[in-house]
N, CA, C and O atoms as a GROMACS GRO file, in nm:
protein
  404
    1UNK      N    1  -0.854  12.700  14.926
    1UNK     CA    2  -0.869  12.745  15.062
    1UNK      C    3  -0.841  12.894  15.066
    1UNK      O    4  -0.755  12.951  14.998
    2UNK      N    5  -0.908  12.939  15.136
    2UNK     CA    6  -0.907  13.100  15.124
    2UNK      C    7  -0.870  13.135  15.299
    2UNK      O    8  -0.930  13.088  15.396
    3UNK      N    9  -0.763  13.224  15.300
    3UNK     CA   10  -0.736  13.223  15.460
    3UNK      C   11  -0.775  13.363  15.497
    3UNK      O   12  -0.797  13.449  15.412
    4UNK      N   13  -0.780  13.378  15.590
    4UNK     CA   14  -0.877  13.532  15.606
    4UNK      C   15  -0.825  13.563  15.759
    4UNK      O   16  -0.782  13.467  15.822
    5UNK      N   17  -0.826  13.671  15.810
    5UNK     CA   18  -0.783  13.754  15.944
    5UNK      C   19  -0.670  13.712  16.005
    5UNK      O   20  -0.676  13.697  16.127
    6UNK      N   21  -0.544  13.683  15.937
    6UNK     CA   22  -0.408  13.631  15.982
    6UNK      C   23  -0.375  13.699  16.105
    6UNK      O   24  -0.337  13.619  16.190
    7UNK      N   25  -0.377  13.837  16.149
    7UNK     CA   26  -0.384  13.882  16.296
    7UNK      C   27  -0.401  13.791  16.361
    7UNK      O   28  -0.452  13.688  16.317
    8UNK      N   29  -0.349  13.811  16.520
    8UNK     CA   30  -0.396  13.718  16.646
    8UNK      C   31  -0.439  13.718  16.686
    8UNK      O   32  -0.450  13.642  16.783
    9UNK      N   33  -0.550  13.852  16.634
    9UNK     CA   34  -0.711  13.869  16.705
    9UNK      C   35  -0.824  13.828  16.593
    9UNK      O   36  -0.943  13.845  16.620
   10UNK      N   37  -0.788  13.784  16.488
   10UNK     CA   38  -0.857  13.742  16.381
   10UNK      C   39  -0.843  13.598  16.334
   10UNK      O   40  -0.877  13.571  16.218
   11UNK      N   41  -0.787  13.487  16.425
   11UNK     CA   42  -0.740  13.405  16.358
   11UNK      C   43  -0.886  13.324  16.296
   11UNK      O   44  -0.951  13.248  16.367
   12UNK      N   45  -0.913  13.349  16.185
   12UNK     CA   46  -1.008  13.248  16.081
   12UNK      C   47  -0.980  13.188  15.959
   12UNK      O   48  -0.916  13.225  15.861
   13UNK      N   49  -1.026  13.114  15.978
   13UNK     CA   50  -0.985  13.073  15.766
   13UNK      C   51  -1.142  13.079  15.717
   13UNK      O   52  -1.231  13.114  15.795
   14UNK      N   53  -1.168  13.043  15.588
   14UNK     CA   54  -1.252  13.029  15.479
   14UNK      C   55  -1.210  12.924  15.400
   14UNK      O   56  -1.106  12.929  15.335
   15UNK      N   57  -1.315  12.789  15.404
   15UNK     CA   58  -1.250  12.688  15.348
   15UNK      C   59  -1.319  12.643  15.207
   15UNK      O   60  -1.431  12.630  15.257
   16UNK      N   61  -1.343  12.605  15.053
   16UNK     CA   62  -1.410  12.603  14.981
   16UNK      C   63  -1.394  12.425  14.932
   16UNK      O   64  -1.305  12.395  15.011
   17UNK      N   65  -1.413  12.343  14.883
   17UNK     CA   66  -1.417  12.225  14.830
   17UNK      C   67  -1.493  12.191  14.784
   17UNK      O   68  -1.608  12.219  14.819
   18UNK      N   69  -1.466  12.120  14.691
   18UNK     CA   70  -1.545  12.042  14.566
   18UNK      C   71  -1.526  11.901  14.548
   18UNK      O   72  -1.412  11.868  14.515
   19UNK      N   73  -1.621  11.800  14.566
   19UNK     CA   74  -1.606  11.647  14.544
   19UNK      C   75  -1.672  11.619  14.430
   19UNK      O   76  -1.764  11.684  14.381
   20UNK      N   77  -1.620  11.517  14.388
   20UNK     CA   78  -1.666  11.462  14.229
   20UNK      C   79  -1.807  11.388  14.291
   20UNK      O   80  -1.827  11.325  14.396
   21UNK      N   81  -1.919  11.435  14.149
   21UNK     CA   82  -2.051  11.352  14.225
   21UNK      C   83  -1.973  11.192  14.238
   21UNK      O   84  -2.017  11.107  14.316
   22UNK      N   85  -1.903  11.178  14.186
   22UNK     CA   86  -1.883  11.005  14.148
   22UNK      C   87  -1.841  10.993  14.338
   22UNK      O   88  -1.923  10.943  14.415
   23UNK      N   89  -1.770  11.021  14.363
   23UNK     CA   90  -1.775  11.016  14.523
   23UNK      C   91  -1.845  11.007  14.612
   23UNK      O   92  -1.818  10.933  14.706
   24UNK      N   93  -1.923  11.058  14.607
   24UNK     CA   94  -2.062  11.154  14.670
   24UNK      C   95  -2.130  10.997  14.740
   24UNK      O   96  -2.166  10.907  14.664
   25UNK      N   97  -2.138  10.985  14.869
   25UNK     CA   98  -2.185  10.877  14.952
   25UNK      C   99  -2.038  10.803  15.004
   25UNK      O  100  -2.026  10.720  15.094
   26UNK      N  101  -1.976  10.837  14.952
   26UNK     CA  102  -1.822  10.746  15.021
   26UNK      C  103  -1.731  10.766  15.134
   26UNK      O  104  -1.629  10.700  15.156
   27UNK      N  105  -1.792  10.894  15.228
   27UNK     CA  106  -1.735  10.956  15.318
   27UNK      C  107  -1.603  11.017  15.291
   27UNK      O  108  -1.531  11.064  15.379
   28UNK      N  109  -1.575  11.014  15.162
   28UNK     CA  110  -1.445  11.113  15.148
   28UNK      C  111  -1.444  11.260  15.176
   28UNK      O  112  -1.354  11.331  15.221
   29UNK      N  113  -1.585  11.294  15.132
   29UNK     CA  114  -1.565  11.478  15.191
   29UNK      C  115  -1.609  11.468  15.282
   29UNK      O  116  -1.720  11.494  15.234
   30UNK      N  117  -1.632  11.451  15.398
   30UNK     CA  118  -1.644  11.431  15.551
   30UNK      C  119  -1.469  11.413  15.582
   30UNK      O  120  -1.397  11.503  15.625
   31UNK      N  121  -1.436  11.309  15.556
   31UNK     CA  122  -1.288  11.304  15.548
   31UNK      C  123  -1.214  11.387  15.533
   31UNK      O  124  -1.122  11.406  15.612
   32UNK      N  125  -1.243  11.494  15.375
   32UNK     CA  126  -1.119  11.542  15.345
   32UNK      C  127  -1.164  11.708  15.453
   32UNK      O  128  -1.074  11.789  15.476
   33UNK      N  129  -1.277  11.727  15.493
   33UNK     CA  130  -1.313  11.862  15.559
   33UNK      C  131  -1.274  11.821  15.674
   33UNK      O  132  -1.201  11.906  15.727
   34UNK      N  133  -1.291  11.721  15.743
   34UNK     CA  134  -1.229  11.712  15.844
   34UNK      C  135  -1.064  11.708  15.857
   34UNK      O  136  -1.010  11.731  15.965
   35UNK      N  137  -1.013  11.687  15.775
   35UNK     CA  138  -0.850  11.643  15.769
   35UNK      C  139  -0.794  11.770  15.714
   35UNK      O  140  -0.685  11.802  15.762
   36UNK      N  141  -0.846  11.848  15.624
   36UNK     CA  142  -0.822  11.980  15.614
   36UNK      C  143  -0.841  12.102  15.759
   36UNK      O  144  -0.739  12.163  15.790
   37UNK      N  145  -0.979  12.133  15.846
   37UNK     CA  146  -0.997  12.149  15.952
   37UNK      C  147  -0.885  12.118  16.042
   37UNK      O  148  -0.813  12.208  16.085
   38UNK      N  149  -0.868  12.000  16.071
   38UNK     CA  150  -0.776  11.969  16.205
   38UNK      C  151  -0.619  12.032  16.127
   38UNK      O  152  -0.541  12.063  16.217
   39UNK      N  153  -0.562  12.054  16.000
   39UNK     CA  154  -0.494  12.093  15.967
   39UNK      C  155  -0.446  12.212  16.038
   39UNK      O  156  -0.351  12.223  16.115
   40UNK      N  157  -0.556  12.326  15.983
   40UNK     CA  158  -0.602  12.423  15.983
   40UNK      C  159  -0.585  12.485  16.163
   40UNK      O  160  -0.553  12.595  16.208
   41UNK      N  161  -0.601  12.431  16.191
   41UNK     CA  162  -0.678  12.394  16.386
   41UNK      C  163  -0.506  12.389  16.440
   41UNK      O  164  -0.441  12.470  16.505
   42UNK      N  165  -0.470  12.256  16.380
   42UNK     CA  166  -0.326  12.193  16.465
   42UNK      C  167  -0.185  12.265  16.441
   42UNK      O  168  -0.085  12.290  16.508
   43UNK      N  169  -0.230  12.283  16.319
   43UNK     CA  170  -0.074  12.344  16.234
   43UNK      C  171  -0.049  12.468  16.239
   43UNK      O  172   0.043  12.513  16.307
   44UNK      N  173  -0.137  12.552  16.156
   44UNK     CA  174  -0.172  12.694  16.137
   44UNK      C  175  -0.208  12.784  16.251
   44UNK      O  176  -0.167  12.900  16.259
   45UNK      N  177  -0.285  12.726  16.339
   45UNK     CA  178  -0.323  12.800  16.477
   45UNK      C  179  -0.434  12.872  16.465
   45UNK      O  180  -0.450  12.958  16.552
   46UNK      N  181  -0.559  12.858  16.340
   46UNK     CA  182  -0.683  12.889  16.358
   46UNK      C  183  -0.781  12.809  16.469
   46UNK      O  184  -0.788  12.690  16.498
   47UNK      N  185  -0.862  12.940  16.523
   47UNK     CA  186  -0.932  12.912  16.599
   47UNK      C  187  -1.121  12.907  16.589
   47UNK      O  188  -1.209  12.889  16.672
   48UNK      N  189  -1.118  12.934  16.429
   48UNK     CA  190  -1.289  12.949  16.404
   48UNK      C  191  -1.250  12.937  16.229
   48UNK      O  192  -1.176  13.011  16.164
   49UNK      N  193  -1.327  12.818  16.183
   49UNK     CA  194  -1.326  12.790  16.049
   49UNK      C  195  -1.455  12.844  15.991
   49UNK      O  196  -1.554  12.810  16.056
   50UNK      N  197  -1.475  12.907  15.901
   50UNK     CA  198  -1.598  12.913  15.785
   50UNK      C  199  -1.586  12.838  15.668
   50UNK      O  200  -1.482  12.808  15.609
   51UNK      N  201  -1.739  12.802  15.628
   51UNK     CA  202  -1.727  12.746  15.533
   51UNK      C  203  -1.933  12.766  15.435
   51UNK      O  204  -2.036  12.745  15.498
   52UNK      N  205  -1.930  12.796  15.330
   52UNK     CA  206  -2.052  12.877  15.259
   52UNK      C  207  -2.120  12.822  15.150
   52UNK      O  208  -2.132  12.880  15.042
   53UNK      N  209  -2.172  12.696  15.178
   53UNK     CA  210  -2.235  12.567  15.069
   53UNK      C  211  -2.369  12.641  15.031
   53UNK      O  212  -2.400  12.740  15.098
   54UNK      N  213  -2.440  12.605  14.941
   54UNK     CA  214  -2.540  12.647  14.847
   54UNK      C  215  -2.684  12.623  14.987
   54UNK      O  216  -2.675  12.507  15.026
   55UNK      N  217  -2.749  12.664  15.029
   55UNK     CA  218  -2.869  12.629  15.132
   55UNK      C  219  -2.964  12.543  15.088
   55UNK      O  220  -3.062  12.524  15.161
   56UNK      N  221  -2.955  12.480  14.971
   56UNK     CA  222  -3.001  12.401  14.901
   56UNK      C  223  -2.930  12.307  14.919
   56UNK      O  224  -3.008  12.211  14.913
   57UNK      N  225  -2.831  12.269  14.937
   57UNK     CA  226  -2.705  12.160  14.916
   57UNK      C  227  -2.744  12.076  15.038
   57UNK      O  228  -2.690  12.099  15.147
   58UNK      N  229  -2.808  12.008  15.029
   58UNK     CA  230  -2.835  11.897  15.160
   58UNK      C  231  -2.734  11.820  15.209
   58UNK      O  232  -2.707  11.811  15.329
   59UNK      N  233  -2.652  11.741  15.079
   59UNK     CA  234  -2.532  11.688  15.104
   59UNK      C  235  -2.431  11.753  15.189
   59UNK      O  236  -2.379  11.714  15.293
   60UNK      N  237  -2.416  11.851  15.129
   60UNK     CA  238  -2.276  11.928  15.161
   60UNK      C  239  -2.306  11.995  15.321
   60UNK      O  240  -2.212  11.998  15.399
   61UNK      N  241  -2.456  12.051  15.368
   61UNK     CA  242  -2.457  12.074  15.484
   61UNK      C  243  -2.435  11.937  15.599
   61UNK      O  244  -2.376  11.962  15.704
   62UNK      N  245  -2.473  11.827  15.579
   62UNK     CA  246  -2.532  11.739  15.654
   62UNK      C  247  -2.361  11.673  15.654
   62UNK      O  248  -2.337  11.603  15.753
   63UNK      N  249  -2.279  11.685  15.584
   63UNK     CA  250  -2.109  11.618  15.574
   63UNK      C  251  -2.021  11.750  15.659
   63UNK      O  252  -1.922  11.706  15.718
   64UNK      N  253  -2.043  11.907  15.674
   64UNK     CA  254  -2.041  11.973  15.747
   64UNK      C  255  -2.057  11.963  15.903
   64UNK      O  256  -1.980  12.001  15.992
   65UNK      N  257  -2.176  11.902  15.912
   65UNK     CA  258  -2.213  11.923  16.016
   65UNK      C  259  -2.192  11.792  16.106
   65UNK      O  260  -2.251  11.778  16.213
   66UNK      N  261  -2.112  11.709  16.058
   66UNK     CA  262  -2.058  11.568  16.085
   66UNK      C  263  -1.929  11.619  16.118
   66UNK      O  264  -1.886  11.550  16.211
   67UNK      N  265  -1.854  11.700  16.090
   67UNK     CA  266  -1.757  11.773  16.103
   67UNK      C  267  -1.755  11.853  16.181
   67UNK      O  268  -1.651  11.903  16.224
   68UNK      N  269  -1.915  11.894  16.230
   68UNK     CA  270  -1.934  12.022  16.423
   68UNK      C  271  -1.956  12.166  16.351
   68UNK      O  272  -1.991  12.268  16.411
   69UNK      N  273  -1.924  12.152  16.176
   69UNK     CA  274  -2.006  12.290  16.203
   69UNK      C  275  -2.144  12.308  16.198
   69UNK      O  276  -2.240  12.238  16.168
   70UNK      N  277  -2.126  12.426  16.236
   70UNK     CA  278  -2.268  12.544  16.266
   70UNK      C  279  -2.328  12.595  16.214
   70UNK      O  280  -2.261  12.696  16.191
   71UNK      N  281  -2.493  12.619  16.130
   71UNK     CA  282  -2.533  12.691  16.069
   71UNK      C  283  -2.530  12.871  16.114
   71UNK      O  284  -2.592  12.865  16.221
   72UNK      N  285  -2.512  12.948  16.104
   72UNK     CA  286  -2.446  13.047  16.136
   72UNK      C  287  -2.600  13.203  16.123
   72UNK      O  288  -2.651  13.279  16.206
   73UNK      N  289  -2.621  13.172  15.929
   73UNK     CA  290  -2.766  13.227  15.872
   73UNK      C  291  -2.743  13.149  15.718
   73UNK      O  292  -2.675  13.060  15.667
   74UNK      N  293  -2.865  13.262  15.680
   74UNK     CA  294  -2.879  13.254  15.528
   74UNK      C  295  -2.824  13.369  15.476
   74UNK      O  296  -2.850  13.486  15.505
   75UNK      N  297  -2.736  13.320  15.385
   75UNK     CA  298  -2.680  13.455  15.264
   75UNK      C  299  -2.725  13.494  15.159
   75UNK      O  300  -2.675  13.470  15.049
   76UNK      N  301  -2.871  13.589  15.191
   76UNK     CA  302  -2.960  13.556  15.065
   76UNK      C  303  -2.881  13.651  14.969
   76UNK      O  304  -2.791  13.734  14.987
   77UNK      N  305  -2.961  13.599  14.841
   77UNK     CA  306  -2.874  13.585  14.740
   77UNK      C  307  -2.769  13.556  14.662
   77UNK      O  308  -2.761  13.607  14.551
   78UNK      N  309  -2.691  13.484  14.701
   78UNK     CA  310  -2.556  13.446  14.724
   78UNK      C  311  -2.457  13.458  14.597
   78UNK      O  312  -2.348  13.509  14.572
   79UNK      N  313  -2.551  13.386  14.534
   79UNK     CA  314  -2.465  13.304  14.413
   79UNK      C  315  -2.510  13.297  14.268
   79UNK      O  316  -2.590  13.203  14.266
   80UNK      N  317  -2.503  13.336  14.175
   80UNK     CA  318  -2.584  13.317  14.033
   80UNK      C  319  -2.570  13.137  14.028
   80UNK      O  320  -2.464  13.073  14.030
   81UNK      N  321  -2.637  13.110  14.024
   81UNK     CA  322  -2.646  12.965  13.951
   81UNK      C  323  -2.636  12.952  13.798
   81UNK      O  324  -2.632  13.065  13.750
   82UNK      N  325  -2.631  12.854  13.701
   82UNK     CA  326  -2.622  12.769  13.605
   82UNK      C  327  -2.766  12.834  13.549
   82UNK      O  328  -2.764  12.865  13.430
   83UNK      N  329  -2.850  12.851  13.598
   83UNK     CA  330  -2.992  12.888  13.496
   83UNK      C  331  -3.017  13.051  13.561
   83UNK      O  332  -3.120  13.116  13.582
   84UNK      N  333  -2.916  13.072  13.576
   84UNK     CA  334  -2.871  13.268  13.590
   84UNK      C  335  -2.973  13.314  13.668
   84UNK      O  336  -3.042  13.409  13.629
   85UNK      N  337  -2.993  13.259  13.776
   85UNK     CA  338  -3.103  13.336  13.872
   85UNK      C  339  -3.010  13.316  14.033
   85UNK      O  340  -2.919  13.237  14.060
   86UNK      N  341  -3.068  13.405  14.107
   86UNK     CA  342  -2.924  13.406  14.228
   86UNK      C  343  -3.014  13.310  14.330
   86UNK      O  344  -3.135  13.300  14.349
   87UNK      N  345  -2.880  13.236  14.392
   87UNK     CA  346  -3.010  13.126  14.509
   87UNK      C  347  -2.900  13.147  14.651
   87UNK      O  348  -2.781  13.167  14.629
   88UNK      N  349  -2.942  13.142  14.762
   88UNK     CA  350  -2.922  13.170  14.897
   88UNK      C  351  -2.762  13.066  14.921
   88UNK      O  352  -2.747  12.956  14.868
   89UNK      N  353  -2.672  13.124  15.000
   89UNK     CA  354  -2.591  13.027  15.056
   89UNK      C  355  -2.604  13.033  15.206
   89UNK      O  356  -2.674  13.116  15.264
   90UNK      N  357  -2.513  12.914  15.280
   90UNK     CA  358  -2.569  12.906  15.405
   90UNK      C  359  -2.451  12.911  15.487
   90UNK      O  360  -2.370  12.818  15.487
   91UNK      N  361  -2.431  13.041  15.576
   91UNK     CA  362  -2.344  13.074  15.613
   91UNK      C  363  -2.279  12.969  15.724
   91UNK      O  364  -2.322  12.997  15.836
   92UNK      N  365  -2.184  12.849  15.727
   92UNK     CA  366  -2.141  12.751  15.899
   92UNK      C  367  -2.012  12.826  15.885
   92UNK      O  368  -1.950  12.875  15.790
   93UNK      N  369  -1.987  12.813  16.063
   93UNK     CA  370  -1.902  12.825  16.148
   93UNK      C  371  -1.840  12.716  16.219
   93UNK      O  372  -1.919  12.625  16.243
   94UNK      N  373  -1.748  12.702  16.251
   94UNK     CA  374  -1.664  12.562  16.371
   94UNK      C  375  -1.573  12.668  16.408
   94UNK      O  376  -1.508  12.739  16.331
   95UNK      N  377  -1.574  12.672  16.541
   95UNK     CA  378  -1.444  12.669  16.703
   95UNK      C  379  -1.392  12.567  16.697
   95UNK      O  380  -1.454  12.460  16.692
   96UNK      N  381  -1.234  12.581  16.695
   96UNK     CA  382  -1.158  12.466  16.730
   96UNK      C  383  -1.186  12.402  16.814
   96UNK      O  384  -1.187  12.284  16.778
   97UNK      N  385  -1.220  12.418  16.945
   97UNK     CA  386  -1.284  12.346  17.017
   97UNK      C  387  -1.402  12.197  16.969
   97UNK      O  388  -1.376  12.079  16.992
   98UNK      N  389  -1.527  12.248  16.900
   98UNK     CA  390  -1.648  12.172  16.827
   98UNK      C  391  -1.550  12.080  16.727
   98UNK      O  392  -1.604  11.970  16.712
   99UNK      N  393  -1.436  12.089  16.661
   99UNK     CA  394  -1.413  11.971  16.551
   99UNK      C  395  -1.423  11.840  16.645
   99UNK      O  396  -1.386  11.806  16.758
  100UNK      N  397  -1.517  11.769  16.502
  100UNK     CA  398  -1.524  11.648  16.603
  100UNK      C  399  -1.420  11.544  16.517
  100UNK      O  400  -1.404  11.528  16.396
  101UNK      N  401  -1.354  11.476  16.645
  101UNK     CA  402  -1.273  11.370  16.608
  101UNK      C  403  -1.254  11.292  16.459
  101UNK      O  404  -1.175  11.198  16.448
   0.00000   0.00000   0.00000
């Protein structure tokens, strides 16, 4: 987890996670982004979460967005990949307000 604009005019975080494919369909990362989020939200006193999955990543947007965030843009170029060519990430946003239950 990466926390970012600790000010009280900046309150955001930057959140990063990784699920084992073996998981992957079991609603645990829906779970754990949400349970991290309301953390984040209840405890800490952030008021706008980011979070920057591959724009390719179908999974990872669509378990996001079960969670209320927002596609925000595209971050072209983002990231070198595994076969060393750079591919787009996709910038979401959530307001404490949007976490959904």
């Amino acid at each position: 987890m990466e926390l970012a604009g600790s000010g009280p005019d900046y309150r955001h975080a930057g959140i990063d996670l990784f699920l084992n494919p073996a998981a992957h369909g079991s609603g645990l990362g829906t779970d754990a982004v949400r349970t991290l989020a309301r953390h984040l939200i209840d405890e800490c006193g952030y008021h706008r979460l980011v979070i920057d999955p591959a724009a390719d990543n179908i999974a990872a947007i669509r378990c996001y967005e079960k969670v209320g965030f927002r596609p925000v843009g595209i971050m072209r170029q983002y990231e070198r990949g595994p076969d060393d060519t750079w591919h787009d990430g996709l910038l979401m946003d959530l307001l404490a307000a949007e976490l959904t239950c």
